[in-house]
N, C-alpha and C positions, 0 to 999 in steps of 0.2 A: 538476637539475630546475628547472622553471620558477620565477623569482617567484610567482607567483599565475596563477588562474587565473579565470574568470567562473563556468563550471561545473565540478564534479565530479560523474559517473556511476561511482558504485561498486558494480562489478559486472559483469561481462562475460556473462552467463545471455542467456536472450530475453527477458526486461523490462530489463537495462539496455542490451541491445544495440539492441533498439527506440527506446527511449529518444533513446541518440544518433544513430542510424542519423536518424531522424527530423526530429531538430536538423538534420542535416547539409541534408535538402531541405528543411526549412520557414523556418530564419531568415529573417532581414530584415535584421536589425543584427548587425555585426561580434561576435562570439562564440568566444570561446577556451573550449573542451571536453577535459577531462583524462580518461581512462576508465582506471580502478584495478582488477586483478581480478589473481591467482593466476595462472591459465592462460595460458602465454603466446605461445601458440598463436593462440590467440581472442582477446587480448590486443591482439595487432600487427595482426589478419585488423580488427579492430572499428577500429582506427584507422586502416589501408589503405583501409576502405570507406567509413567516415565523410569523408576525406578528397577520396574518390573521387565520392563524393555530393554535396558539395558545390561540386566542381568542375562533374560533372552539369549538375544543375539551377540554376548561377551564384549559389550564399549564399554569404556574408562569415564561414563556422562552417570554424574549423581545429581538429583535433585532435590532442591527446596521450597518450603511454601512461606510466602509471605500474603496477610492477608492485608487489605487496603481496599478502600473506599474512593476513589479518584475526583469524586462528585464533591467529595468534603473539603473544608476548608486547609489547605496548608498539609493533606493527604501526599502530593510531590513530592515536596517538599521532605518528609518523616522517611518517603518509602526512599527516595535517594541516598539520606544521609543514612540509611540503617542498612542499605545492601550494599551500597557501594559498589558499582557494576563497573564493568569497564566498557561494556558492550550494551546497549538496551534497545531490545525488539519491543516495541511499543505498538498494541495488536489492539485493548481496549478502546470500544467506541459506544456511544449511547445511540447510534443509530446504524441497526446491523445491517448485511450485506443481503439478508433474504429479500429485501425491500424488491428488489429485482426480480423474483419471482411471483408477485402477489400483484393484483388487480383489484382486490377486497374492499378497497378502500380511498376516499378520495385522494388522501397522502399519497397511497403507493401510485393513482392513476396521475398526481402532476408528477410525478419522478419519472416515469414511464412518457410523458407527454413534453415534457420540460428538459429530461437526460437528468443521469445520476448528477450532477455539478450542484442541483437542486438540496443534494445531502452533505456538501462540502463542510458548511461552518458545522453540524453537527459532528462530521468525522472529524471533522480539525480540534476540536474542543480539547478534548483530554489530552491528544496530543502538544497540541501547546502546552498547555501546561506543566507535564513531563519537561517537556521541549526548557522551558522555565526554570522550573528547578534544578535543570543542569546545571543552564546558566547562571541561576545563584547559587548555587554551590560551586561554580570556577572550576569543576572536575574534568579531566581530560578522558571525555567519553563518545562511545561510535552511536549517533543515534537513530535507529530507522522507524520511519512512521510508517507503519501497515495499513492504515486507513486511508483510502484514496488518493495515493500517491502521487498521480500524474497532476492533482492541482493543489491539494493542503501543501503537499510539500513547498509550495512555493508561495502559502500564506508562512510557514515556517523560518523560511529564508527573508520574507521580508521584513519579521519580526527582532532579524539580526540572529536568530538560533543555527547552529550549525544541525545539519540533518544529512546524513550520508547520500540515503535513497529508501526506496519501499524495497515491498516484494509483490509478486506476479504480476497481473497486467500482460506487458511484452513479453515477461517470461511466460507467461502459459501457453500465446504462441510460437513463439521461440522455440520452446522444447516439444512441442506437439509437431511442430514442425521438420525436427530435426528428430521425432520418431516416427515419422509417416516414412521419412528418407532413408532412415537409418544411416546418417551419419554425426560424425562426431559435432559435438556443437560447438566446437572452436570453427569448423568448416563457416557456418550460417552466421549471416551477420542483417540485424535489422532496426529500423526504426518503425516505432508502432504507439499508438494512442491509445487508452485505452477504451477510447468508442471504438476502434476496429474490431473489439471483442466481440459487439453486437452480430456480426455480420455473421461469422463461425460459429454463435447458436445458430442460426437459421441450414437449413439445408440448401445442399452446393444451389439449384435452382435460383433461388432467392436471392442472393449476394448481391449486392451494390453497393456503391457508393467509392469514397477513395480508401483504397486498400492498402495495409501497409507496406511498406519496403524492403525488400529483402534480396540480400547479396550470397550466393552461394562460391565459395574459392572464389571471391572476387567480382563474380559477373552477376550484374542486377539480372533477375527474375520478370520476365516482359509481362505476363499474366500469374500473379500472386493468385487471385482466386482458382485457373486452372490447375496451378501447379498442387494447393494445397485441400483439392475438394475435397477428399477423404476426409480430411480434418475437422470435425463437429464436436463443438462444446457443449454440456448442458446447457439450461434454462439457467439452473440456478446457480448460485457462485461454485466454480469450478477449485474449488477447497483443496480438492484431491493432487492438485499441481500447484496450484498459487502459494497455499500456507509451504509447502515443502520449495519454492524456489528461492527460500531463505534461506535453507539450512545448510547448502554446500557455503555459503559466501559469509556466514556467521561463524562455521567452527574455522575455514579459514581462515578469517581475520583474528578469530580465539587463537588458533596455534602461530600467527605470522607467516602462513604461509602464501602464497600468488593463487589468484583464480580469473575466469573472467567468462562470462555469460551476459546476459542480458537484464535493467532492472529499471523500472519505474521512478521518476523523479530525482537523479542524482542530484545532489546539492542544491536541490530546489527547481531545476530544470522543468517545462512541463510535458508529460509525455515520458516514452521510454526511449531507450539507448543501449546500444552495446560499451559493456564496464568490462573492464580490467581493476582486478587487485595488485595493487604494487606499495610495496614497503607502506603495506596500513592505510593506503590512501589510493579510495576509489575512484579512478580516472576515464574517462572516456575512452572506446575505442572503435572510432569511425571508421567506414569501409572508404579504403582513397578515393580522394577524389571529393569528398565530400565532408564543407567545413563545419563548426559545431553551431555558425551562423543557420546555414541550411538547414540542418536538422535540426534546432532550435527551431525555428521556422515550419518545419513543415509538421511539429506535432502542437503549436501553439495556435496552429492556423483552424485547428478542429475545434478548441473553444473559444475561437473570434467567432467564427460561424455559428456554433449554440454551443454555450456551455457561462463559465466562470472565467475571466482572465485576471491576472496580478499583475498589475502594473508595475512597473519600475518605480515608484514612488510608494509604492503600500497602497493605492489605491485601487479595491477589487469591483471588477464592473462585471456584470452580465448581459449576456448577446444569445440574439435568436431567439427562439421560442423558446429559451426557459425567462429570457426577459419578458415576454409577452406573459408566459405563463402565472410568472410572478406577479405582474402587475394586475392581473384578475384576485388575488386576492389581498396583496397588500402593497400597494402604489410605490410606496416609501421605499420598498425593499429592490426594486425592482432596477432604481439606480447605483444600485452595488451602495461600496461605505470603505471607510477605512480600516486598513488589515488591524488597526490598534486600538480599535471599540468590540473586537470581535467577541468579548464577552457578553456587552448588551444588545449585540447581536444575534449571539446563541441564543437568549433567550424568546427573542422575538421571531425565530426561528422555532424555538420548540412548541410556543405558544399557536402559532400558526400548521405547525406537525400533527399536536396532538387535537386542535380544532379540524381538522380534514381527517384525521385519523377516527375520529368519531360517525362520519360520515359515511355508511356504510352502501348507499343506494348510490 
């Protein structure tokens, strides 16, 4: 295997194949890309095309395959110390994002009835452990978890792991937003949840509930739903902008360059944020007037009401109806746990996924 690498894309799914596929036509500056996944089928196909891509469209982004098992013992661990990244897009999850378009099944109908927070610990899984092996290897690395940002990232952080941020979420309407306007997206500044995404599947009609915030040159937006009705997401995971609102802020950070947009969980944060890149280090960029108290505040307030919260202490509780929801099938679960069992956690989580998953009436 390589010495090292600029990035790592772990994950071969359609967010991490996105991801790099993306890289391959958008760079600018020379870019070494390692893509890590199981399947090794899709494996070699992501690296044939990444390669082929970039050939395309004439970018300086070559890539490589490394194959890994994530599920396996001390699998981290071997795949850190053999790529040696500087940068790791961590996109692998044992519980995918279609979950959100399916009714099929009783799984997918407590997710649908409960809120995605319900798939947390199984997003969080691999991720930690990634997250892990950094840590013991001491490597000075940028790490972003793609799986459900707006709250693992902040089982991440309380784990003591440094994590940068995610990708899409806010950026999906972020930049959907700021193509309906057609203006530049330094102009648009917002904070957003990623329960606001629900509302923008639906057609303008339909909207409710609290909408996210958003500041154009400076002046808040009185009616966010009037301003941005045109705006309609799919059903399903909106891949087509989410996996791609990593790829301006990843070769950036690759070449040392400044960026700033919008992103999901900074350093554990829950909720999305307007970020600024500066000298390597992803920082917040609030619209005045408004402190990181606030908006801390105003996107943590959507999983006290129903979702997952991370306590300042590590300890993760559940509210609302995904609490109730829980507790119809396993009581125990239903009072949250602490963020540092969450191994035997996962299990009793997947144990209860793949029991409702069977259930198909």
């Amino acid at each position: 295997m390589t010495n090292s690498c600029d990035i790592l894309v772990s994950g071969t799914g359609s967010f991490g194949g996105r991801i790099a596929l993306d890289i391959a036509a958008t760079a600018r500056e020379p870019v070494h890309v390692v893509v890590a996944g199981r399947n090794r089928d899709r494996l070699s196909w992501l690296v044939t095309a990444g390669n082929a891509r970039a050939s395309l469209f004439g970018t300086p982004a070559r890539f490589s395959a490394y194959e890994v098992d994530l599920l396996s013992d001390g699998a981290s661990d071997r795949m850190i110390a053999d790529v040696a990244p500087r940068i790791v897009a961590q996109a692998a999850s044992v519980q995918t994002s279609q979950v959100i378009a399916n009714r099929d099944n009783a799984w997918a109908r407590l997710v649908a009835e409960g809120g995605l927070s319900v798939t947390a610990v199984s997003q969080a899984i691999l991720s930690v452990r990634v997250a892990d092996a950094i840590s013991r290897a001491g490597r000075d690395v940028a790490f972003f978890n793609c799986g459900f940002p707006d709250v693992v990232n902040g089982i991440i952080r309380a784990l003591g792991h440094p994590v940068v941020s995610g990708f899409g979420n806010i950026a999906i309407l972020s930049n959907a937003f700021c193509g309906q306007e057609e203006i530049e997206t330094g102009r648009l500044k917002m904070l957003a949840h990623y329960q606001n995404l629900a509302a923008f599947r639906l057609t303008p009609d339909e909207r409710d509930g609290v909408p996210p915030r958003v500041w154009i040159d400076g002046v808040e937006v009185d009616d966010v739903y009037a301003r941005f009705r045109h705006v309609r997401l799919t059903r399903e995971p909106a891949i087509e902008i989410s996996g791609a609102t990593g790829v301006p802020l990843l070769l950036a950070l690759a070449a040392g360059k400044p960026w700033s947009g919008h992103m999901p969980g900074p350093d554990g944060r829950p909720g999305g944020y307007p970020v600024r890149l500066d000298g390597g280090e992803l920082l917040l960029d609030l619209p005045q007037g408004v402190s990181e108290a606030d908006a801390v505040a105003f996107n943590r307030a959507f999983e006290e009401t129903n979702g997952m919260v991370v306590e300042d202490g590590g300890y993760v509780r559940f509210a609302g109806r995904l609490s109730e929801a829980l507790g119809q099938h396993d009581e125990g679960l239903r009072h949250g746990f602490d963020v540092h069992d969450l191994e035997e956690i996962f299990q009793r989580f997947e144990s209860l996924r793949a029991g409702l998953g069977r259930q198909t009436s």
